[in-house]
MDTraj code that builds the backbone (N, CA, C; nanometers):
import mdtraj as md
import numpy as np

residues = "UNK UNK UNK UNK UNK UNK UNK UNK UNK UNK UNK UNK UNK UNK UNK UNK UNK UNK UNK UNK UNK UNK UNK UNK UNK UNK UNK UNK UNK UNK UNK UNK UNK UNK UNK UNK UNK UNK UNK UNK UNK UNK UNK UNK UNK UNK UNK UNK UNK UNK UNK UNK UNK UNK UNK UNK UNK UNK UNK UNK UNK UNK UNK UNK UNK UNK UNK UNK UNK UNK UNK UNK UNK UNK UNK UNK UNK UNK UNK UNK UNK UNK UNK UNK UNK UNK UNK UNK UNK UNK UNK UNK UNK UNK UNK UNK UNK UNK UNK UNK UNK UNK UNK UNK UNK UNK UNK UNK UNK UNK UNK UNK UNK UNK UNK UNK UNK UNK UNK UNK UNK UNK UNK UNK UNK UNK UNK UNK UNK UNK UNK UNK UNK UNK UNK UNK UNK UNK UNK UNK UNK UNK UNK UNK UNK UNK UNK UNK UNK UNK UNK UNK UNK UNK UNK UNK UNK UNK UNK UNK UNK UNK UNK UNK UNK UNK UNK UNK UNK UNK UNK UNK UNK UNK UNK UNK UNK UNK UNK".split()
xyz = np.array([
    [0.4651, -7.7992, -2.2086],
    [0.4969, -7.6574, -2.2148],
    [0.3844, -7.5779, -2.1480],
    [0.4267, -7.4744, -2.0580],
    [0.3629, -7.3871, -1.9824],
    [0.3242, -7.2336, -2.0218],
    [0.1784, -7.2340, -2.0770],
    [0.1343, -7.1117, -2.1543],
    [0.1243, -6.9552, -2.0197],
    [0.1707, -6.8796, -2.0681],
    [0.1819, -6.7665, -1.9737],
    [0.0546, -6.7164, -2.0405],
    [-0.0268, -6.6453, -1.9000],
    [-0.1291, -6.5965, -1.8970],
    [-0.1562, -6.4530, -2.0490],
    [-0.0716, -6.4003, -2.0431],
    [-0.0770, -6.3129, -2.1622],
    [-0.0838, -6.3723, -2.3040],
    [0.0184, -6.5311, -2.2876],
    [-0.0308, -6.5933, -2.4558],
    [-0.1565, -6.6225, -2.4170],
    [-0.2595, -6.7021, -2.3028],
    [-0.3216, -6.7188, -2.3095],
    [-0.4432, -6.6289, -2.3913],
    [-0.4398, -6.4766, -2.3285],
    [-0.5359, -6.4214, -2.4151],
    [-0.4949, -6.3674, -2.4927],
    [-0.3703, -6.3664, -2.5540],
    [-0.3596, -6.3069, -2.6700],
    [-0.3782, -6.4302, -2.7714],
    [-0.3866, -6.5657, -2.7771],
    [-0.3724, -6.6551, -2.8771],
    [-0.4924, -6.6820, -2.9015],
    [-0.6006, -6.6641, -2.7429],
    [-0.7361, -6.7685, -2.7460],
    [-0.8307, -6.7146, -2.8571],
    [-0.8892, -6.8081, -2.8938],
    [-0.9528, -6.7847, -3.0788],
    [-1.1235, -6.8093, -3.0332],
    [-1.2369, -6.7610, -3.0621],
    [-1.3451, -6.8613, -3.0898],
    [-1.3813, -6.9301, -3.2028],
    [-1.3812, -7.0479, -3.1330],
    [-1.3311, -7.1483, -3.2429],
    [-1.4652, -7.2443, -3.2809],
    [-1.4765, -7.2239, -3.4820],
    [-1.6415, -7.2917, -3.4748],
    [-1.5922, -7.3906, -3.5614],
    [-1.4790, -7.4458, -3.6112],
    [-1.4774, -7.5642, -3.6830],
    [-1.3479, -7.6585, -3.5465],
    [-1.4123, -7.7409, -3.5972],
    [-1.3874, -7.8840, -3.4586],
    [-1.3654, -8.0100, -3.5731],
    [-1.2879, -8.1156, -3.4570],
    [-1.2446, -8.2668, -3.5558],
    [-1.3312, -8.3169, -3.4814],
    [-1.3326, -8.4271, -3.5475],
    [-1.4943, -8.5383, -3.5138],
    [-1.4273, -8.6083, -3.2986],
    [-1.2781, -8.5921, -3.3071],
    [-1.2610, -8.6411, -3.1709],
    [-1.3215, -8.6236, -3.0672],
    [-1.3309, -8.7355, -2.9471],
    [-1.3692, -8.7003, -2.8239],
    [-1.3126, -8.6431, -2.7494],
    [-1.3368, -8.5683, -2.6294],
    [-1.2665, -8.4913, -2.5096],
    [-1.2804, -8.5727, -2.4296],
    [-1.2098, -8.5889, -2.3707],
    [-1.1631, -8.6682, -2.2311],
    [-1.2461, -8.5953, -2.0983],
    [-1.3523, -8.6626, -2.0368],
    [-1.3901, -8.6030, -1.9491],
    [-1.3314, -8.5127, -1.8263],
    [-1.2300, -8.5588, -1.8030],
    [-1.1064, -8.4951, -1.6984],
    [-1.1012, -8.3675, -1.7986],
    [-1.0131, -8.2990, -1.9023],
    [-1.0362, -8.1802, -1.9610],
    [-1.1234, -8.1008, -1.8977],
    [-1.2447, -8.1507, -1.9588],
    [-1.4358, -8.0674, -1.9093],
    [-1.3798, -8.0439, -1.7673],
    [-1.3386, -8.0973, -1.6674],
    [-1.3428, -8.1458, -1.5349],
    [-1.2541, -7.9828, -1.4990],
    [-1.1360, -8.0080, -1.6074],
    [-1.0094, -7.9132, -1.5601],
    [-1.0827, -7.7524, -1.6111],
    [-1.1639, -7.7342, -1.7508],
    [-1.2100, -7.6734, -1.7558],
    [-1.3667, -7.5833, -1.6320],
    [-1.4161, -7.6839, -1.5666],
    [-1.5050, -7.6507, -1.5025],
    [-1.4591, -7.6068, -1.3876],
    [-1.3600, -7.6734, -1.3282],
    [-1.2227, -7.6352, -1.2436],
    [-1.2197, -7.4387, -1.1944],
    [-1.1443, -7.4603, -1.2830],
    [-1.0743, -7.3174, -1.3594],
    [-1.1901, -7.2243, -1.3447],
    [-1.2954, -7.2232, -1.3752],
    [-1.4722, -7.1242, -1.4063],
    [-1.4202, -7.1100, -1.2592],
    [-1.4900, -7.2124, -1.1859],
    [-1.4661, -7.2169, -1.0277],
    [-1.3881, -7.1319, -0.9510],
    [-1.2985, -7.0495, -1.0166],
    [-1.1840, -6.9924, -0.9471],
    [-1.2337, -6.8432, -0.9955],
    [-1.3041, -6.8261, -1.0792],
    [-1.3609, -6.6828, -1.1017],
    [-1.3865, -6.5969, -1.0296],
    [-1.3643, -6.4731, -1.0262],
    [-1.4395, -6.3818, -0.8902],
    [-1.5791, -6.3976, -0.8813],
    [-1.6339, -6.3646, -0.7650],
    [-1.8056, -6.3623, -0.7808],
    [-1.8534, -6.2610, -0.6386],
    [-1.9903, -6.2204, -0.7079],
    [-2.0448, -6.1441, -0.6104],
    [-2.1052, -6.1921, -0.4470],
    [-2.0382, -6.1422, -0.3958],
    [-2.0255, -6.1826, -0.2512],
    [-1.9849, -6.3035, -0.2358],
    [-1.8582, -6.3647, -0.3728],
    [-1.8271, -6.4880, -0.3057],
    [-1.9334, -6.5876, -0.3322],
    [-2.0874, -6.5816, -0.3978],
    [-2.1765, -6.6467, -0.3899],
    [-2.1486, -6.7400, -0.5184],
    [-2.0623, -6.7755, -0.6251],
    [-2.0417, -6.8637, -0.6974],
    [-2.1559, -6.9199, -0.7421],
    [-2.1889, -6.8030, -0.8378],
    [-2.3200, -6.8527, -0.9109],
    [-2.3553, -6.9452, -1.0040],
    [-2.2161, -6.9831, -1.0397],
    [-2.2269, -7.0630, -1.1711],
    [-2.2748, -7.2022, -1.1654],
    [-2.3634, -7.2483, -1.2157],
    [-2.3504, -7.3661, -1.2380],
    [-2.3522, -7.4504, -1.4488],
    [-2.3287, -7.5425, -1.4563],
    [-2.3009, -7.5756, -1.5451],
    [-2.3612, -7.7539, -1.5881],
    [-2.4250, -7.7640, -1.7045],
    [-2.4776, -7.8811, -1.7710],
    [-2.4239, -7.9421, -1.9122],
    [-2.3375, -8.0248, -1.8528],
    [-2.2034, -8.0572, -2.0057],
    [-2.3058, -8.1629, -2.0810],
    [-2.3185, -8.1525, -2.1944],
    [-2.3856, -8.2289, -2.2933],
    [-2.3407, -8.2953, -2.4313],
    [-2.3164, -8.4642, -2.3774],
    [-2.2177, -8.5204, -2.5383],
    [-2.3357, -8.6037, -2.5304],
    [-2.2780, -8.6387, -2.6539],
    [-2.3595, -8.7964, -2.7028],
    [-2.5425, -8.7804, -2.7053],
    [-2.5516, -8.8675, -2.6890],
    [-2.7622, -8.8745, -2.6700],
    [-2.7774, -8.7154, -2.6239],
    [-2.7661, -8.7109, -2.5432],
    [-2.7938, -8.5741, -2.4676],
    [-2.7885, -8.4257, -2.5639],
    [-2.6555, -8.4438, -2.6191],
    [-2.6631, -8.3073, -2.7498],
    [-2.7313, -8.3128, -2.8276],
    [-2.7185, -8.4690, -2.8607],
    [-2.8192, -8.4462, -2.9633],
    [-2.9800, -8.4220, -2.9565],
    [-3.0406, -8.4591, -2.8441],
    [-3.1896, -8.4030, -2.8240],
    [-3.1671, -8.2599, -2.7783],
    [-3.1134, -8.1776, -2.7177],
    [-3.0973, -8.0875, -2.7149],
    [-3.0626, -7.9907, -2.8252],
    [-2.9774, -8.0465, -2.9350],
    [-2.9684, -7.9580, -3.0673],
    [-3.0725, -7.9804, -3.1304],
    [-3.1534, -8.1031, -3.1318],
    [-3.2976, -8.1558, -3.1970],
    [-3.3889, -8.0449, -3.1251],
    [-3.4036, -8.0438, -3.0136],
    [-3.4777, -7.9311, -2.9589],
    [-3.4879, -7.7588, -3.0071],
    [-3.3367, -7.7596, -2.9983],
    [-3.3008, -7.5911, -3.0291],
    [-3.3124, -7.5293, -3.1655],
    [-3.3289, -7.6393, -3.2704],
    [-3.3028, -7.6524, -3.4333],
    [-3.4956, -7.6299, -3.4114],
    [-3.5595, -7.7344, -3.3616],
    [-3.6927, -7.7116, -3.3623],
    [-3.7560, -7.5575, -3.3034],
    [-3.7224, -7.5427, -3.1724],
    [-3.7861, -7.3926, -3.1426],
    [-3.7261, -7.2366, -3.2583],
    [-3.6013, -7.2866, -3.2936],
    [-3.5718, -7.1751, -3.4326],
    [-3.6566, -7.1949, -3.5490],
    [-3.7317, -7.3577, -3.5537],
    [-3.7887, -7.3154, -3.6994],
    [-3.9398, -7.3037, -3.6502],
    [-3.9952, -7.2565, -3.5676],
    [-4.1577, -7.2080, -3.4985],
    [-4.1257, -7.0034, -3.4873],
    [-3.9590, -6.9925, -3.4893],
    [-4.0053, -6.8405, -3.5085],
    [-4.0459, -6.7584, -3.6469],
    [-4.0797, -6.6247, -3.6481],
    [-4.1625, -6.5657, -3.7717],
    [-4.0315, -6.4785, -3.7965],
    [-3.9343, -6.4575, -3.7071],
    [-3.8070, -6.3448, -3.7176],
    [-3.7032, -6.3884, -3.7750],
    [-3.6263, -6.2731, -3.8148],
    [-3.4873, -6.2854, -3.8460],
    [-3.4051, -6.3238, -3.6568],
    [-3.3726, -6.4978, -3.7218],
    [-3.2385, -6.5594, -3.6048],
    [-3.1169, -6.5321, -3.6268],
    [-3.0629, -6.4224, -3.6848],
    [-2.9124, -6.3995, -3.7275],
    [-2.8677, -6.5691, -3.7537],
    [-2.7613, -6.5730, -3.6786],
    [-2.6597, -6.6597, -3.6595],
    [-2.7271, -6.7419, -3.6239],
    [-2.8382, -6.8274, -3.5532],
    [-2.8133, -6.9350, -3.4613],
    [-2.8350, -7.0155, -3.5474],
    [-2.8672, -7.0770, -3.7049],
    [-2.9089, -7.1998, -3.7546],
    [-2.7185, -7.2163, -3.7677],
    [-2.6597, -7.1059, -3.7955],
    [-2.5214, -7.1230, -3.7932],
    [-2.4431, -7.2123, -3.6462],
    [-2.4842, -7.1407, -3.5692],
    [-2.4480, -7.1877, -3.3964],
    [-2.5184, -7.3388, -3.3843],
    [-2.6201, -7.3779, -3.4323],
    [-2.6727, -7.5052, -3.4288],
    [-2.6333, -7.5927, -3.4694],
    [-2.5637, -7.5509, -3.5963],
    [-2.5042, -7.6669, -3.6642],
    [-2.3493, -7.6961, -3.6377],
    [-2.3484, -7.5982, -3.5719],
    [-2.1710, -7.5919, -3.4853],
    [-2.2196, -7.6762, -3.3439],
    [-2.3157, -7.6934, -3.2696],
    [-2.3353, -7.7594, -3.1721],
    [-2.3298, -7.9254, -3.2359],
    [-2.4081, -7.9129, -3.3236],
    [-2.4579, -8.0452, -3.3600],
    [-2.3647, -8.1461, -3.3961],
    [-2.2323, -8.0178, -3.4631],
    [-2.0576, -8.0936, -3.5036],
    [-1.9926, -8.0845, -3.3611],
    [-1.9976, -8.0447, -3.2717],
    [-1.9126, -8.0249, -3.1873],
    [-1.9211, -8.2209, -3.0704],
    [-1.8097, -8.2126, -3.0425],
    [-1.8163, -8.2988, -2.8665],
    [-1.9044, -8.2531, -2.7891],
    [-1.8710, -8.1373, -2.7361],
    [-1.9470, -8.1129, -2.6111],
    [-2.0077, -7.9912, -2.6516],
    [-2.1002, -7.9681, -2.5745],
    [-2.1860, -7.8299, -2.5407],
    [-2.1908, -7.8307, -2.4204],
    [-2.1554, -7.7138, -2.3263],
    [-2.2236, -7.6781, -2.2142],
    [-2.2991, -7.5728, -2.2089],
    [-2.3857, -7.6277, -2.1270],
    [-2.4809, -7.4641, -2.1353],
    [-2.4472, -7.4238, -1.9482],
    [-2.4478, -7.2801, -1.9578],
    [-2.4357, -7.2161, -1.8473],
    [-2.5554, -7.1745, -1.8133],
    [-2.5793, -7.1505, -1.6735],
    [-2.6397, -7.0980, -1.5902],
    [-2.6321, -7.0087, -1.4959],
    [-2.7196, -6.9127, -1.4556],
    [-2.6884, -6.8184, -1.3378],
    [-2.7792, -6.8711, -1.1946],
    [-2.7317, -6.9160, -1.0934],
    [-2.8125, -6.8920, -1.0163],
    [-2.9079, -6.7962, -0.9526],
    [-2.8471, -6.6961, -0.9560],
    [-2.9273, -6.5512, -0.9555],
    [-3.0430, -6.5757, -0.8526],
    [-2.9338, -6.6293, -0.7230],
    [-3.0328, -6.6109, -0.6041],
    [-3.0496, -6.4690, -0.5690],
    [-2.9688, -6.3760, -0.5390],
    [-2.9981, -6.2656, -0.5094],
    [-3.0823, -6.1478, -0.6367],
    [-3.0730, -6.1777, -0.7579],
    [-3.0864, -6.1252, -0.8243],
    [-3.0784, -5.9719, -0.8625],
    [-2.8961, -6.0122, -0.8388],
    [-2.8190, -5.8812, -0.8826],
    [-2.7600, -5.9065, -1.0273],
    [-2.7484, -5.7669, -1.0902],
    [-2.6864, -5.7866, -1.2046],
    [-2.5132, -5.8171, -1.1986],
    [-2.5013, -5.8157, -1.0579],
    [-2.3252, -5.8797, -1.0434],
    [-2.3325, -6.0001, -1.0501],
    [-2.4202, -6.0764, -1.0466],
    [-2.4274, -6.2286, -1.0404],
    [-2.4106, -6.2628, -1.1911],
    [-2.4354, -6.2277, -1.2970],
    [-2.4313, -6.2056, -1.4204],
    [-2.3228, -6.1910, -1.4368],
    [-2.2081, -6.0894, -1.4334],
    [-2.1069, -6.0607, -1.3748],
    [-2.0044, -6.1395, -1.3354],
    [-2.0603, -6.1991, -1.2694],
    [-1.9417, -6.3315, -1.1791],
    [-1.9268, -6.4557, -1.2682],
    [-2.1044, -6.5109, -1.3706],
    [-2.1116, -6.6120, -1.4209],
    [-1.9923, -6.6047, -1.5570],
    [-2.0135, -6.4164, -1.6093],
    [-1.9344, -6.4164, -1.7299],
    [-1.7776, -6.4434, -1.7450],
    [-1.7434, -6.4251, -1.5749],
    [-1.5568, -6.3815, -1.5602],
    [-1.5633, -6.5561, -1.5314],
    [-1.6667, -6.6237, -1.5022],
    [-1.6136, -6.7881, -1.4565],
    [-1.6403, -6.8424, -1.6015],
    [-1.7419, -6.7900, -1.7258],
    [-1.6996, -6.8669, -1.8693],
    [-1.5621, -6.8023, -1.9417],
    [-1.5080, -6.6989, -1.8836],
    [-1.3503, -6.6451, -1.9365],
    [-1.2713, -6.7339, -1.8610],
    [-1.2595, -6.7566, -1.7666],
    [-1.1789, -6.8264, -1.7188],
    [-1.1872, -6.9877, -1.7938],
    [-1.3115, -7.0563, -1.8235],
    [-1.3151, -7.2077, -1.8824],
    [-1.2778, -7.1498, -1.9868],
    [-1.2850, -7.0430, -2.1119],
    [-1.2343, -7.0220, -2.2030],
    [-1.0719, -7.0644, -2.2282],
    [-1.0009, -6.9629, -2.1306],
    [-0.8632, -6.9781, -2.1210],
    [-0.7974, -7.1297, -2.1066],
    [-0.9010, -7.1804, -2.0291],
    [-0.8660, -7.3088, -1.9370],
    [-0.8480, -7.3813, -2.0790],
    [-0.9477, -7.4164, -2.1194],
    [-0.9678, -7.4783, -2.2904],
    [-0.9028, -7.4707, -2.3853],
    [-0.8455, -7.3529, -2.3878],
    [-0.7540, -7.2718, -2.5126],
    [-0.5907, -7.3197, -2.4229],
    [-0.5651, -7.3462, -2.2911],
    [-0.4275, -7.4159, -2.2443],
    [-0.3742, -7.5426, -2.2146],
    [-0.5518, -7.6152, -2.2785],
    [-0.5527, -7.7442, -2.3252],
    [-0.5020, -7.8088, -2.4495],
    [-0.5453, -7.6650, -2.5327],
    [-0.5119, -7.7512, -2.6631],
    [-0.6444, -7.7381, -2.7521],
    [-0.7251, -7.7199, -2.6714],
    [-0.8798, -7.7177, -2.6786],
    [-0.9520, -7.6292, -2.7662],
    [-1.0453, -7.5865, -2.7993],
    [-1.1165, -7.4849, -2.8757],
    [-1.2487, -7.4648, -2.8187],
    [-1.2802, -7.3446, -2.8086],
    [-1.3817, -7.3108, -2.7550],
    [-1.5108, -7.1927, -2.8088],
    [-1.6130, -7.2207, -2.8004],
    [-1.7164, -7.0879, -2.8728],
    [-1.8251, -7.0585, -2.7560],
    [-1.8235, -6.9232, -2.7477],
    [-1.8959, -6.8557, -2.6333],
    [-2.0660, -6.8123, -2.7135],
    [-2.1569, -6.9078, -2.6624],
    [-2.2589, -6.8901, -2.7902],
    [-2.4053, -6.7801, -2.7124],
    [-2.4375, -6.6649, -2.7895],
    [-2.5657, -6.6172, -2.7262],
    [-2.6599, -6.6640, -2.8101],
    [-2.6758, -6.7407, -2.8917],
    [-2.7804, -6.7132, -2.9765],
    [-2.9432, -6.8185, -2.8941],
    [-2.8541, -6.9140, -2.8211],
    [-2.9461, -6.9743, -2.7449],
    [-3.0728, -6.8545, -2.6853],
    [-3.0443, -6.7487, -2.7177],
    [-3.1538, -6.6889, -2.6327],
    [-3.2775, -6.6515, -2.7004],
    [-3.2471, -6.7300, -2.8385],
    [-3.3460, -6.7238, -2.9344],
    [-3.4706, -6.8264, -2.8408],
    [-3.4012, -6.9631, -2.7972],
    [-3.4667, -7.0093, -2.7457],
    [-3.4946, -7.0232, -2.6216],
    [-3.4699, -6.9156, -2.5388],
    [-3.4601, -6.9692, -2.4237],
    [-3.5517, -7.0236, -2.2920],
    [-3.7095, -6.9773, -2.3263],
    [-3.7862, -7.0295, -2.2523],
    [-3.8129, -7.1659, -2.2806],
    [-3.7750, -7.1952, -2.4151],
    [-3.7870, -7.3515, -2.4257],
    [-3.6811, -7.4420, -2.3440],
    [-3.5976, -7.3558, -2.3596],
    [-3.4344, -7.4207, -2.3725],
    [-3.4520, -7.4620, -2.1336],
    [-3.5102, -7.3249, -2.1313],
    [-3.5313, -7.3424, -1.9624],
    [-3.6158, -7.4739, -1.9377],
    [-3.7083, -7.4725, -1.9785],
    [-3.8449, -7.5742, -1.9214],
    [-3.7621, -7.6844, -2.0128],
    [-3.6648, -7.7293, -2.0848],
    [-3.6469, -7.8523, -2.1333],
    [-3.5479, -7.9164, -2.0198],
    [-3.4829, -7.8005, -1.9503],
    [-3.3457, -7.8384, -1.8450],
    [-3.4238, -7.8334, -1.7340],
    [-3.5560, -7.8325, -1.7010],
    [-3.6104, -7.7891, -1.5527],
    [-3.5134, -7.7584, -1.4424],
    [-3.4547, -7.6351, -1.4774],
    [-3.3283, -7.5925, -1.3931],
    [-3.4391, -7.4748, -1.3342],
    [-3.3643, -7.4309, -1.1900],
    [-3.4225, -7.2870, -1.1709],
    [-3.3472, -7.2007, -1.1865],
    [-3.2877, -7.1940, -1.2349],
    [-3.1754, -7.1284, -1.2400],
    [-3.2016, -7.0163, -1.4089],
    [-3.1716, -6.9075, -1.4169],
    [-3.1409, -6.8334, -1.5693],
    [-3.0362, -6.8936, -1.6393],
    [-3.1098, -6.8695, -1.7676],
    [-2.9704, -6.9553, -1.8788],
    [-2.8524, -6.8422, -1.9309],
    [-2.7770, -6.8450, -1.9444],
    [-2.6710, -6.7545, -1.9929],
    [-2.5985, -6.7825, -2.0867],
    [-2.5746, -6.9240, -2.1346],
    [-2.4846, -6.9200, -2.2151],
    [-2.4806, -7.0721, -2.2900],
    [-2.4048, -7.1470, -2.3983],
    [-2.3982, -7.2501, -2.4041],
    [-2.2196, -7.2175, -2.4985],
    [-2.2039, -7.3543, -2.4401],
    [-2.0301, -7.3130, -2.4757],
    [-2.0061, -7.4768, -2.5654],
    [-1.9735, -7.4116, -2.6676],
    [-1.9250, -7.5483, -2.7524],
    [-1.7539, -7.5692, -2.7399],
    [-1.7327, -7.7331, -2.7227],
    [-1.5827, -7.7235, -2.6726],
    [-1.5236, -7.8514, -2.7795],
    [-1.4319, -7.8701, -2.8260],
    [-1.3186, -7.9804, -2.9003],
    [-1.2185, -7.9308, -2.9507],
    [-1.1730, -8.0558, -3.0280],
    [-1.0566, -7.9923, -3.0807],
    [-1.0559, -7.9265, -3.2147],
    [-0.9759, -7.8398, -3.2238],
    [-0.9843, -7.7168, -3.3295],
    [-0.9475, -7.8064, -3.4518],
    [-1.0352, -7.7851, -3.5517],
    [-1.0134, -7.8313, -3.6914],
    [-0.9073, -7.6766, -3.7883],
    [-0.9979, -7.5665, -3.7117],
    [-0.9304, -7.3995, -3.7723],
    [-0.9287, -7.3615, -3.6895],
    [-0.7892, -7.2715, -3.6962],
    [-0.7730, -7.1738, -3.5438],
    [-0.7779, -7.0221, -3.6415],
    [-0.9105, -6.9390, -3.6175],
    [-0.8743, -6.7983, -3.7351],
    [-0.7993, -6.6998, -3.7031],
    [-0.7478, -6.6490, -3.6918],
    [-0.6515, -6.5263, -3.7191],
    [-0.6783, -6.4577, -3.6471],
    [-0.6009, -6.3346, -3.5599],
    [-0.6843, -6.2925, -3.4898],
    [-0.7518, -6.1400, -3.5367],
    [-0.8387, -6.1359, -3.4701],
    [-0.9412, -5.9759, -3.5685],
    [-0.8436, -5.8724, -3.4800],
    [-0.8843, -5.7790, -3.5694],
    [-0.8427, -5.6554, -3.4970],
    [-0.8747, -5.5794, -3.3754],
    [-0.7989, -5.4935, -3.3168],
    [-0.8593, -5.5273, -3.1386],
    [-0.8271, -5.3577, -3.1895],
    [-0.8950, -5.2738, -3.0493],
    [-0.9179, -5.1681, -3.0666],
    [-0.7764, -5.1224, -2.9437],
    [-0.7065, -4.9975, -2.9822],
    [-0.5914, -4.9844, -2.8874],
    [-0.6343, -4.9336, -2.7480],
    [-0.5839, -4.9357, -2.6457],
    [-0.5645, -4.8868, -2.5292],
    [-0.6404, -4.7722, -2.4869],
    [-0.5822, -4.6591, -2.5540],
    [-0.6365, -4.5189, -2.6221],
    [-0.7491, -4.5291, -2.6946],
    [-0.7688, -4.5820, -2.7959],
    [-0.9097, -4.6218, -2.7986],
    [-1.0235, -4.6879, -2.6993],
    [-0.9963, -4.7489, -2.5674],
    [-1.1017, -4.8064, -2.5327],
    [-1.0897, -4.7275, -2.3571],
    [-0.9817, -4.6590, -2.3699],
    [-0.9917, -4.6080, -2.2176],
    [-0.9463, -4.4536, -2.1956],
    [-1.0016, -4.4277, -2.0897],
    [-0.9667, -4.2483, -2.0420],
    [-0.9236, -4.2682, -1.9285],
    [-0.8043, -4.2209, -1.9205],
    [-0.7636, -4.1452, -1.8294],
    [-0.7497, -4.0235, -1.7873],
    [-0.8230, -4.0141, -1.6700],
    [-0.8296, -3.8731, -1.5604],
    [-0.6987, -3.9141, -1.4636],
    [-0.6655, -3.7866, -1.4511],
    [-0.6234, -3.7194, -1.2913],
    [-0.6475, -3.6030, -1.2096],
])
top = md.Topology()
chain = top.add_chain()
for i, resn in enumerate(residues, 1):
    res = top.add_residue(resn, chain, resSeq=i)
    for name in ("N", "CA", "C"):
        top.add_atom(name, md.element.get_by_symbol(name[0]), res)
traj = md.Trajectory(xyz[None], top)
């Protein structure tokens, strides 16, 4: 069955409880796909992307669990987001190339993780769009020796809970129209 773009975002959930199953690398593949097709500034396709199962998540959630407990601050959410990585299949973390270093490049990276969102959610899939990584993120950089800026880390499987959806603000509420 063929999801029309409107169920797509009207159904897609962020989704933090997951079943212990694996994802099929092809999925990730179809998901990374899909990012790919995003608009971007000047066409420059900033995105790049570092999918992380198995050994790999787990030193990386070992990592991210460690630089949260060296801070002196309130981390909101992320011991929450950590332990959703740590249950999850996959994590990807995003990146900006941000050769030019415009704030459209930012821009381009966010409309190519909406697009793997959708992609994920017409899989079958479940998906969570995580900032809290930015608690850590100079660690989180020098552990990926990427040159690249970090933007994001996206936890992906299959949905254990799909929640309800929240309330969205109307039309009229979020826009003006002039003539």
């Amino acid at each position: 069955m063929t999801m029309t773009v409107d169920e797509a975002l009207r159904e897609r959930r962020s989704i933090r409880a997951y079943l212990g199953r694996e994802v099929p690398e092809d999925l990730i593949r179809q998901m990374i796909e899909a990012a790919t097709f995003a608009p971007s500034a000047k066409n420059g396709q900033q995105w790049r992307f570092t999918i992380l199962t198995g050994d790999s998540k787990l030193e990386f959630t070992t990592l991210y669990r460690s630089e949260l407990g060296k801070l002196d601050y309130d981390v909101g959410s992320s011991y929450g987001s950590c332990q959703m990585m740590e249950r999850v299949p996959v994590v990807i973390i995003v990146w900006n190339t941000n050769e030019r270093g415009w704030t459209t490049e930012v821009h381009s990276v966010a409309a190519a993780i909406q697009n793997l969102l959708l992609k994920a959610h017409s899989l079958g899939l479940g998906a969570c769009w995580i900032g809290d990584i930015f608690y850590a993120y100079e660690a989180i950089v020098k552990y990926f020796e990427k040159p690249w800026k970090l933007l994001a880390a996206i936890t992906v499987g299959w949905p254990r809970v799909i929640p309800r959806m929240k309330p969205r603000l109307s039309v009229d509420e979020v826009a003006e129209f002039l003539d």
